[in-house]
Backbone as JSON Lines, residues from 0, in Angstrom:
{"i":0,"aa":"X","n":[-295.5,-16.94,34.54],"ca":[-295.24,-15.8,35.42],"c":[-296.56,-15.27,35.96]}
{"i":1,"aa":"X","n":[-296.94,-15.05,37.45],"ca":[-297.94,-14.15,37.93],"c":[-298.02,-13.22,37.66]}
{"i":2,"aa":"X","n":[-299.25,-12.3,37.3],"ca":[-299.81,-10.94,36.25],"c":[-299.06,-9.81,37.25]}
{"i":3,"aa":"X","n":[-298.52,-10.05,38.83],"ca":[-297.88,-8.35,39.04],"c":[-296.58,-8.36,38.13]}
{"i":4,"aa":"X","n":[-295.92,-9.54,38.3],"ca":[-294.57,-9.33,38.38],"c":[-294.64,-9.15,36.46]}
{"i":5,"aa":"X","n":[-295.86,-9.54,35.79],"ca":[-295.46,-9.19,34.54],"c":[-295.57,-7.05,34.33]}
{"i":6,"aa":"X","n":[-296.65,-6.78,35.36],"ca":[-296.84,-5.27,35.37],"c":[-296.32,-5.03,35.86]}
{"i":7,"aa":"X","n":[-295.04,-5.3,36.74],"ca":[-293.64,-4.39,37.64],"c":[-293.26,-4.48,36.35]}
{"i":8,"aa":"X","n":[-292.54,-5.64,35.75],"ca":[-291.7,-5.5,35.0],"c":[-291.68,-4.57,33.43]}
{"i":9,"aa":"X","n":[-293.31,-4.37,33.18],"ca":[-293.6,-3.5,32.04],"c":[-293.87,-2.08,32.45]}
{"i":10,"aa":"X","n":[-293.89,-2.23,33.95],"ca":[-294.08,-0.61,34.53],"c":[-292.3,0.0,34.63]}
{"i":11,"aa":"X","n":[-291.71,-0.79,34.9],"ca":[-290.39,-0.44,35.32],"c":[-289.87,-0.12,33.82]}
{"i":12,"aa":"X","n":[-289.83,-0.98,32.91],"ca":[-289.39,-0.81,31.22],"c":[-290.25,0.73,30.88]}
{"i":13,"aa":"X","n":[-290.94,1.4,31.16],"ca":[-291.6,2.2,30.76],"c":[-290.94,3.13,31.4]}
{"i":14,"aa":"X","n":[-290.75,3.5,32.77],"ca":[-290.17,3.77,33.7],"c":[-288.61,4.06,33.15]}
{"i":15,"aa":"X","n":[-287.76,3.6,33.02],"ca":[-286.63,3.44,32.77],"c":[-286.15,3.88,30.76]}
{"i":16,"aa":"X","n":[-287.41,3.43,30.03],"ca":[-287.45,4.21,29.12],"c":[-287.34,5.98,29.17]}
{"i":17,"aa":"X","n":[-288.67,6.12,29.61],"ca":[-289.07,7.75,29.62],"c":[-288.24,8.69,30.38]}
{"i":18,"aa":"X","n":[-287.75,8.13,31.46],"ca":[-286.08,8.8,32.04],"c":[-284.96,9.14,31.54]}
{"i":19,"aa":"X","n":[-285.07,7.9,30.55],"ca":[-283.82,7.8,30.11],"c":[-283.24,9.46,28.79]}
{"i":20,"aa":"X","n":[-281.97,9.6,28.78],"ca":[-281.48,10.56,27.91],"c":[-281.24,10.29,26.4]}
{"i":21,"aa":"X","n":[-281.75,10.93,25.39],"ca":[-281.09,10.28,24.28],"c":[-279.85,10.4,23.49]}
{"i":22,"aa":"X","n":[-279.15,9.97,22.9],"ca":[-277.77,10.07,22.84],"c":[-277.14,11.48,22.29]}
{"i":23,"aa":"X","n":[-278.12,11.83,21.59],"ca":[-278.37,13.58,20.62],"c":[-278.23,14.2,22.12]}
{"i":24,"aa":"X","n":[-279.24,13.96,23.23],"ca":[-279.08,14.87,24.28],"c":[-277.79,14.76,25.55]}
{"i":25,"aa":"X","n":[-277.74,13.58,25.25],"ca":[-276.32,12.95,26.23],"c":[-274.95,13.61,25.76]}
{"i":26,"aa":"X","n":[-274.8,14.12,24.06],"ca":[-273.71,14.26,23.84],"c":[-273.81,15.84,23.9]}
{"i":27,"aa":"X","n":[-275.02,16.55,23.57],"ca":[-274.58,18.26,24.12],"c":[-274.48,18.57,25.42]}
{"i":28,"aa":"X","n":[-275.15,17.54,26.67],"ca":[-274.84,17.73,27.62],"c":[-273.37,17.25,27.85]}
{"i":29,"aa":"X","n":[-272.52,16.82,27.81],"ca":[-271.27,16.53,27.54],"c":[-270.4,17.83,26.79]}
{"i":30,"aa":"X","n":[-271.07,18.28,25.84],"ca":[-270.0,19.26,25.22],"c":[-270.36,20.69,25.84]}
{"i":31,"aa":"X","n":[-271.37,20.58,26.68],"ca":[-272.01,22.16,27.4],"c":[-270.88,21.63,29.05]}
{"i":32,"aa":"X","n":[-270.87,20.42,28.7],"ca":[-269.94,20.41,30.59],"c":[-268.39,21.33,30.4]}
{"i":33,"aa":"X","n":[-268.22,21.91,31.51],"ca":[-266.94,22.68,31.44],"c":[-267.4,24.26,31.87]}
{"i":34,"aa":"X","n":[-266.5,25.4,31.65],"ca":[-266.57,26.26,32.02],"c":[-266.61,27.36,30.36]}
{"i":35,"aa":"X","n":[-266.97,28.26,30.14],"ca":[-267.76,29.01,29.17],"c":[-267.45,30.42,29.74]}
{"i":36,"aa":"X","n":[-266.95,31.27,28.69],"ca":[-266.92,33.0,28.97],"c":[-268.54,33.34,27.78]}
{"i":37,"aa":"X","n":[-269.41,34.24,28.37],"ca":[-270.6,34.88,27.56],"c":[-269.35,36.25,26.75]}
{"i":38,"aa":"X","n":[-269.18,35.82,26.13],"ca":[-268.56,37.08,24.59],"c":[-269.76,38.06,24.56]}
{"i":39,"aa":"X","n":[-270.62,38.0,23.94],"ca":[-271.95,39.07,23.7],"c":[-273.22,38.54,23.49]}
{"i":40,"aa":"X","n":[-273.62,39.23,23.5],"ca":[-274.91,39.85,23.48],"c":[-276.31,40.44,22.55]}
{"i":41,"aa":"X","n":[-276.45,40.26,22.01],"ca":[-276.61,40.76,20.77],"c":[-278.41,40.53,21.04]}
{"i":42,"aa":"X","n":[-279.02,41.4,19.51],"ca":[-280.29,41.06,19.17],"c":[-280.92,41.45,17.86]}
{"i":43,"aa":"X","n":[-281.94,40.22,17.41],"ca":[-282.27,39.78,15.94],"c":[-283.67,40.27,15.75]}
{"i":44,"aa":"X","n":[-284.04,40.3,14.51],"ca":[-284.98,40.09,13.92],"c":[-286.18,41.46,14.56]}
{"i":45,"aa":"X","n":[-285.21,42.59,15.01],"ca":[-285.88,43.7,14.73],"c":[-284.94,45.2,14.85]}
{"i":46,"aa":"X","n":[-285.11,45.9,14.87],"ca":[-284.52,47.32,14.89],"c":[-284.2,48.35,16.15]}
{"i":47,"aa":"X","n":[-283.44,49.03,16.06],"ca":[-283.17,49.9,17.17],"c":[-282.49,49.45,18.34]}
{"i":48,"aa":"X","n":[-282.2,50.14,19.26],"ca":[-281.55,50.23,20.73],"c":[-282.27,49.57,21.8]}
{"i":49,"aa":"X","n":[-281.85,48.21,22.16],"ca":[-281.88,47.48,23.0],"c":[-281.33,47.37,24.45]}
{"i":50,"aa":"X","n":[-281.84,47.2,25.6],"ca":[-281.36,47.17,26.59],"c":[-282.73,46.94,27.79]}
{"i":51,"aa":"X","n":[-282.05,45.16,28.05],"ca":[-282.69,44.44,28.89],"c":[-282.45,43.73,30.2]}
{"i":52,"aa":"X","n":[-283.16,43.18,30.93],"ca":[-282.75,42.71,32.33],"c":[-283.02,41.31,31.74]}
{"i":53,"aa":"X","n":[-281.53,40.66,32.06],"ca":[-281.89,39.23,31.58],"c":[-281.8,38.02,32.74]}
{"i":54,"aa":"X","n":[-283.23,37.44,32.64],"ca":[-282.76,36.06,33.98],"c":[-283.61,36.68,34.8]}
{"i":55,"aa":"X","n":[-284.34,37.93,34.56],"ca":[-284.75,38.49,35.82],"c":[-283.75,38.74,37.15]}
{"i":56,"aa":"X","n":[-282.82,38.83,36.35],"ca":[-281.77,38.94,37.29],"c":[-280.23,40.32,37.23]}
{"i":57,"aa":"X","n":[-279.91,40.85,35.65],"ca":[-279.04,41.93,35.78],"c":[-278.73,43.0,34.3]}
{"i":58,"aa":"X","n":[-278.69,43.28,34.15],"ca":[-278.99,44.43,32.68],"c":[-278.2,43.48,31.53]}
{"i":59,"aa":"X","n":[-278.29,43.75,30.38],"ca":[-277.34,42.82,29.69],"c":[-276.24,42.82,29.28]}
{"i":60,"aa":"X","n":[-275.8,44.27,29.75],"ca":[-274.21,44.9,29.72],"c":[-273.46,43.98,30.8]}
{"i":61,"aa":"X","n":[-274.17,43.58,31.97],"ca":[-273.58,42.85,33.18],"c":[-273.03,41.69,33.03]}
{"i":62,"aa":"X","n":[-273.89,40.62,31.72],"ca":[-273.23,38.9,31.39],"c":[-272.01,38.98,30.52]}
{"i":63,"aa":"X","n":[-271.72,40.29,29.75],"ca":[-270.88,40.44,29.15],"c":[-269.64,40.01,29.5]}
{"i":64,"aa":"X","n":[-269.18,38.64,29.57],"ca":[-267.73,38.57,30.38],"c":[-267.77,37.86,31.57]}
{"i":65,"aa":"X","n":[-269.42,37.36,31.63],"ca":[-269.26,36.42,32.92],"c":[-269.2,34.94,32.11]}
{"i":66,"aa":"X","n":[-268.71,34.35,33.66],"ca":[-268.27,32.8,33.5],"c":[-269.14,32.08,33.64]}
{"i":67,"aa":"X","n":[-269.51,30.7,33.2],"ca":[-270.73,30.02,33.28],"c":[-269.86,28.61,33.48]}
{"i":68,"aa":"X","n":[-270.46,28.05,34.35],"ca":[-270.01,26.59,34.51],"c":[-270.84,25.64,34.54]}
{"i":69,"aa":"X","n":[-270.98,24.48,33.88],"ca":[-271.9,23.53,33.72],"c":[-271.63,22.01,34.22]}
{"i":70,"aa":"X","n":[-271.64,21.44,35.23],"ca":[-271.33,20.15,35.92],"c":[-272.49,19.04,35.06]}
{"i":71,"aa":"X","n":[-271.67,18.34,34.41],"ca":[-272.8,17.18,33.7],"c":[-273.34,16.02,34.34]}
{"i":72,"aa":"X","n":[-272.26,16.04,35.49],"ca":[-272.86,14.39,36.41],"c":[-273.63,14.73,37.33]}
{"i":73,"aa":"X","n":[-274.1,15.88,37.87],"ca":[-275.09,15.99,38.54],"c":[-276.43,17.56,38.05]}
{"i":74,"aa":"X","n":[-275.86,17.94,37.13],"ca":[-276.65,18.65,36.45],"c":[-276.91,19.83,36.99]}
{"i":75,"aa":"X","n":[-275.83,20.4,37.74],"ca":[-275.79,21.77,38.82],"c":[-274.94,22.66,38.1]}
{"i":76,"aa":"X","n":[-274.38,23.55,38.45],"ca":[-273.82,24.99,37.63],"c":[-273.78,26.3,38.33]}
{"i":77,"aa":"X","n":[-273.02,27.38,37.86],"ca":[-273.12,28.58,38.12],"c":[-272.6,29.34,37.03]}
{"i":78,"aa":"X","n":[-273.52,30.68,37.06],"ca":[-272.96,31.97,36.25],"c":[-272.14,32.76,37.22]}
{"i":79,"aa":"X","n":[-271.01,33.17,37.3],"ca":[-270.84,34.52,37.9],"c":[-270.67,35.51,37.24]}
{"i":80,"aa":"X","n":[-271.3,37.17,37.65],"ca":[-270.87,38.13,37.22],"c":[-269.75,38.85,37.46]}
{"i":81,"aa":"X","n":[-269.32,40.01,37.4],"ca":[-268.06,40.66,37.57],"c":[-268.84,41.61,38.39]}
{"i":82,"aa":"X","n":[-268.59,42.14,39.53],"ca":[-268.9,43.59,40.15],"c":[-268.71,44.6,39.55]}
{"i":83,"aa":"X","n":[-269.51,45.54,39.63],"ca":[-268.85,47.12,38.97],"c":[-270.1,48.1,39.29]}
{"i":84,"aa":"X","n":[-269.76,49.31,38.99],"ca":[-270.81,50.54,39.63],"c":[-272.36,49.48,39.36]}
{"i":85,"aa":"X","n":[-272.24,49.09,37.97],"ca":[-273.55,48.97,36.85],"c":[-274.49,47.77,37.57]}
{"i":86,"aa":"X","n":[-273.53,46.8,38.08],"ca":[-273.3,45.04,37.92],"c":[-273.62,45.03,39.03]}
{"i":87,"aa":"X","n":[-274.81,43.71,40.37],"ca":[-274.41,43.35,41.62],"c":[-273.93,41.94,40.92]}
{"i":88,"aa":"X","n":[-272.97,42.45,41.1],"ca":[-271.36,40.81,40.49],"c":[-272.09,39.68,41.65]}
{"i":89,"aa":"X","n":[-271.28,38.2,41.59],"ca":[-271.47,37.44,42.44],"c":[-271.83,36.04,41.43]}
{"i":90,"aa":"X","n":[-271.89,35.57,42.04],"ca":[-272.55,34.11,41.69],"c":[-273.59,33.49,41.6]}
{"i":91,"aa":"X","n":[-274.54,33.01,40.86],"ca":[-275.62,32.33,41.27],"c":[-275.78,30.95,40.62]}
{"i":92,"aa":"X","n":[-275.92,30.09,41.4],"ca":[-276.13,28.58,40.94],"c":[-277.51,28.33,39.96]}
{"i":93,"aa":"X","n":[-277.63,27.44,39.61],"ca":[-278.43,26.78,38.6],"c":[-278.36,25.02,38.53]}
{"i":94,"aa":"X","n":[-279.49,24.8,38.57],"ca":[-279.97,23.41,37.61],"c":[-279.96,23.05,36.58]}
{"i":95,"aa":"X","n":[-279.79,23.07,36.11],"ca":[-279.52,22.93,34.23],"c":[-280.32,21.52,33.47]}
{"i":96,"aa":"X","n":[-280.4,21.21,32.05],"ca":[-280.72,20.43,31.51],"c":[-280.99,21.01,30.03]}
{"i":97,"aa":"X","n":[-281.26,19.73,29.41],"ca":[-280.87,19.93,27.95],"c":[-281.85,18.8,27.45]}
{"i":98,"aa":"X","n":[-283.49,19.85,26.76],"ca":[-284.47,19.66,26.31],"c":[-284.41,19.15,24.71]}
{"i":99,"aa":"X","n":[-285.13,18.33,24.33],"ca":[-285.02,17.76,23.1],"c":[-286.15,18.26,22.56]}
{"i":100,"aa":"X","n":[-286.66,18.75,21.47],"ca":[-287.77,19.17,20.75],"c":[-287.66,18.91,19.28]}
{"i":101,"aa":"X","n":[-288.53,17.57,19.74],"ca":[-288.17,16.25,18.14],"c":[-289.22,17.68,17.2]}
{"i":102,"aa":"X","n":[-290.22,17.96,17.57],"ca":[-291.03,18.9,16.44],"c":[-290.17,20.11,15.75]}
{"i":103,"aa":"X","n":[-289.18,20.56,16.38],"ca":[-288.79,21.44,15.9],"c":[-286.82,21.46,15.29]}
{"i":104,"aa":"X","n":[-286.7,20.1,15.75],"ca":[-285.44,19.37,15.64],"c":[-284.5,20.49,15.9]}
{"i":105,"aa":"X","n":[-285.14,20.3,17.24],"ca":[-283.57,21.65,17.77],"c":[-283.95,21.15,19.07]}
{"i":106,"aa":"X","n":[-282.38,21.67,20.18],"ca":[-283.2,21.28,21.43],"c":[-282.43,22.78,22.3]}
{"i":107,"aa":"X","n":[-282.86,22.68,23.52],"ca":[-283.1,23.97,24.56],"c":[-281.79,23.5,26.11]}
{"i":108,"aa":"X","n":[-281.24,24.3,26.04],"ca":[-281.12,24.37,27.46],"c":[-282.14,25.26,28.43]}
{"i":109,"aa":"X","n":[-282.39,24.46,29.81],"ca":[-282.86,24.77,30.49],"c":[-282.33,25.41,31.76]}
{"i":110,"aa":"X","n":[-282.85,26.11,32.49],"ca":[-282.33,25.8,33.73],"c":[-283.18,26.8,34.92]}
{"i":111,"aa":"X","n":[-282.65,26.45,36.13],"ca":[-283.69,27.45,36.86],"c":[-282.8,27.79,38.3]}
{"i":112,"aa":"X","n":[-282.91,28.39,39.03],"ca":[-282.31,28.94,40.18],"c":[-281.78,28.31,41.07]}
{"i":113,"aa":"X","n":[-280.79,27.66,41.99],"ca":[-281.0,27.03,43.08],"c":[-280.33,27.65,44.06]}
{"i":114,"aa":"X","n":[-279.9,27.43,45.4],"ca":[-278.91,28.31,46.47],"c":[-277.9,26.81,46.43]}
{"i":115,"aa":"X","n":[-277.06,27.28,47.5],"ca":[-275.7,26.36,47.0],"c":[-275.96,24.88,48.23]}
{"i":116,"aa":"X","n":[-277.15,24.45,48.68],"ca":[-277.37,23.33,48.62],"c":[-278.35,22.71,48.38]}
{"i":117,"aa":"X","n":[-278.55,23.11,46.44],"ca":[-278.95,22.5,45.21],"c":[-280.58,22.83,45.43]}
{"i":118,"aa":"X","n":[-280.99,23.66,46.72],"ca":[-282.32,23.6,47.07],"c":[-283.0,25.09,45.77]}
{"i":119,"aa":"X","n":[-284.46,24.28,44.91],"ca":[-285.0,25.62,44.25],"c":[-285.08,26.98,45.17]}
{"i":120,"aa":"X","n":[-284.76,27.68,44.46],"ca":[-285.29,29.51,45.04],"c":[-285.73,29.77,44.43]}
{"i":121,"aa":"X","n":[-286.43,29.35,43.38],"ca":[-287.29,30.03,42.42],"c":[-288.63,29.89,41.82]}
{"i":122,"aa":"X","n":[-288.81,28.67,43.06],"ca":[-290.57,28.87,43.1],"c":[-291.21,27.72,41.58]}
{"i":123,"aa":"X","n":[-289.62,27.19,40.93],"ca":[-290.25,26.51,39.93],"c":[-289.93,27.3,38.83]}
{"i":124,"aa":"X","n":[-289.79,28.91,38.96],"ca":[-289.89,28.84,37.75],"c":[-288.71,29.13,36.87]}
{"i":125,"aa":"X","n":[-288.19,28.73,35.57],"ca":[-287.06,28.4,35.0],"c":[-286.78,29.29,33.39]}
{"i":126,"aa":"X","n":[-285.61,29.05,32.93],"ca":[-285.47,30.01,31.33],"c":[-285.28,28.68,30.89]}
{"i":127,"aa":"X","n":[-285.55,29.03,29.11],"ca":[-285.21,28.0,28.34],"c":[-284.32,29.09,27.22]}
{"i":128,"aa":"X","n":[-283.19,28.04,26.74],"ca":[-282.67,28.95,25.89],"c":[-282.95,28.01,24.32]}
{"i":129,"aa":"X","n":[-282.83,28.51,23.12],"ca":[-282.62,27.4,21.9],"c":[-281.51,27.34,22.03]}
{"i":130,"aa":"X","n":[-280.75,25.88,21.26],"ca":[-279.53,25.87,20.82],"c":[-279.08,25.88,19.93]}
{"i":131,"aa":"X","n":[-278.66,26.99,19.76],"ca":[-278.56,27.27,17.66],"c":[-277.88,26.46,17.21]}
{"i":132,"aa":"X","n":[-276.45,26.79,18.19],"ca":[-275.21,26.02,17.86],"c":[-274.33,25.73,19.24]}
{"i":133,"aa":"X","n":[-273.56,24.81,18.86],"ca":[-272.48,23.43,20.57],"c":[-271.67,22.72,19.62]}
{"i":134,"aa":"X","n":[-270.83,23.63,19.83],"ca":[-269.24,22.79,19.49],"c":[-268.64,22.94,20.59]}
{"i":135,"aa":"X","n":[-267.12,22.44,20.61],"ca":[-266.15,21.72,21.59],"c":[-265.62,23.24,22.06]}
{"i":136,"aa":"X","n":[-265.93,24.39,21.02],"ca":[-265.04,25.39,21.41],"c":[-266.26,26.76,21.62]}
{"i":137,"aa":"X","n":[-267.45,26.83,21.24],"ca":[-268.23,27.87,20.76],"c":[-269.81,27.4,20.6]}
{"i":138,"aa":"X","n":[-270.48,28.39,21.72],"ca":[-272.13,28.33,22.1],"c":[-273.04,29.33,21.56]}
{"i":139,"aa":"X","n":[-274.1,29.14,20.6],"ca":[-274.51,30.12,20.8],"c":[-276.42,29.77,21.14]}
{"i":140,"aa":"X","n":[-276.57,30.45,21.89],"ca":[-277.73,30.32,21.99],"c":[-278.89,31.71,22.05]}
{"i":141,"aa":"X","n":[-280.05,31.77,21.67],"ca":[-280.89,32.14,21.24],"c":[-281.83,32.33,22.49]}
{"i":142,"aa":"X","n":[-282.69,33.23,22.74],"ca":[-284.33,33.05,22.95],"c":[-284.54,34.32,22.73]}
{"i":143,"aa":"X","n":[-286.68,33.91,22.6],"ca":[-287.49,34.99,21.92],"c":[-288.26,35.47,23.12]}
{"i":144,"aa":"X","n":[-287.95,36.7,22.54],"ca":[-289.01,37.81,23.74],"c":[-289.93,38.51,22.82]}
{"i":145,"aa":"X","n":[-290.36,39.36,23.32],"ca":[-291.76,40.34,23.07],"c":[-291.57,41.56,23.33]}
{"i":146,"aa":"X","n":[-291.14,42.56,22.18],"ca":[-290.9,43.81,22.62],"c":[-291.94,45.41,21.93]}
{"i":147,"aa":"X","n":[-292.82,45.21,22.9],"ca":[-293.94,46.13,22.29],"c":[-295.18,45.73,21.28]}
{"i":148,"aa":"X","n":[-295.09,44.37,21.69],"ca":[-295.98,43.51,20.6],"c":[-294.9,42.69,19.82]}
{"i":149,"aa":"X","n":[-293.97,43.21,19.53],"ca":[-293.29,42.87,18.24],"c":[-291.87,42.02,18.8]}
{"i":150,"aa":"X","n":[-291.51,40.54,18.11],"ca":[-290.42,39.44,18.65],"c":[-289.49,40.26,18.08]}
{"i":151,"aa":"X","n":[-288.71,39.61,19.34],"ca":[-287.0,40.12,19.49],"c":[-286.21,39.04,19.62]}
{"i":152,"aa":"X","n":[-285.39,38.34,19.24],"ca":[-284.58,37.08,19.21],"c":[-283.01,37.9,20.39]}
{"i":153,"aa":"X","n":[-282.76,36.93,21.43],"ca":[-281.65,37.55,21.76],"c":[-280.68,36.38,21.91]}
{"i":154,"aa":"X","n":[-279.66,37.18,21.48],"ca":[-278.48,36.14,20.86],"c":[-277.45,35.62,22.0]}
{"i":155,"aa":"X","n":[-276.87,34.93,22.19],"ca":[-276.02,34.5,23.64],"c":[-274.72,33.91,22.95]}
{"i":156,"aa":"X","n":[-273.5,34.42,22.73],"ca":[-272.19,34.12,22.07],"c":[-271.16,33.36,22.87]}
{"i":157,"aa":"X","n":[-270.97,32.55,22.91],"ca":[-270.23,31.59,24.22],"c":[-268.96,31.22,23.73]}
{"i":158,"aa":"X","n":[-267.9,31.17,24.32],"ca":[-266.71,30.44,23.8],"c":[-266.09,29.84,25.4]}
{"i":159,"aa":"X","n":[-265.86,28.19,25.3],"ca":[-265.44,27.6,25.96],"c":[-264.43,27.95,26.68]}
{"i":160,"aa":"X","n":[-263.94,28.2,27.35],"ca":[-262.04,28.18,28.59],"c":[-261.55,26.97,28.48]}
């Protein structure tokens, strides 16, 4: 064999490796596909009266009860909120994905903003959530903030439709 076609073919195997999904991540993206009510809200691992803007986007009384939808074959989505005095209700799309973190043997959903033809609005920049827990019926996911110096874990309670 001539030396490109041996470096296409070990560039492409490398290529086609590092793309690729692993089956741990193939199967929560599969059990995150479908549609999801946010139950609550909650927050860990410190004290007192909480109340935050989450997503950079609406207070946290507002996700209470919104719908989340997750498309697995092309990796697109939306949250909607509910309108009300408190709430600007509506919809907003997302990119989604589902991060593996062999060091910490847990993995993350991701995701970041898009308008509804799939184009970023957000400049790049994206949330990561942990995934505590993904069953067939019930989500919960996690992330850590910074409140006055001091971590705040906020809790995300999901149950499937």
């Amino acid at each position: 064999m001539n030396k490109k076609l041996i470096w296409l073919l070990a560039a492409t195997a490398i290529l086609v490796v590092s793309c690729s999904v692993s089956k741990a991540a193939r199967g929560q993206r599969n059990l995150l596909s479908g549609t999801w009510t946010l139950n609550a809200i909650s927050y860990e691992n410190n004290t007192g009266n909480f109340k935050s803007v989450i997503f950079n986007d609406a207070d946290d009384i507002c996700f209470e009860g919104s719908q989340w939808f997750f498309r697995d074959n092309n990796s697109t989505g939306k949250y909607t909120i509910n309108n009300s005095t408190l709430c600007n209700g509506g919809e907003r799309f997302i990119r989604w994905s589902v991060v593996e973190r062999p060091e910490s043997y847990s993995s993350q959903l991701q995701f970041k903003f898009i308008d509804e033809k799939l184009k970023d609005i957000s400049g790049g920049v994206g949330y990561r959530l942990n995934i505590s827990n993904l069953t067939a019926e019930a989500m919960t996911l996690k992330s850590n903030v910074s409140v006055d110096g001091e971590p705040v874990t906020i809790v995300y309670q999901f149950t499937k439709n």
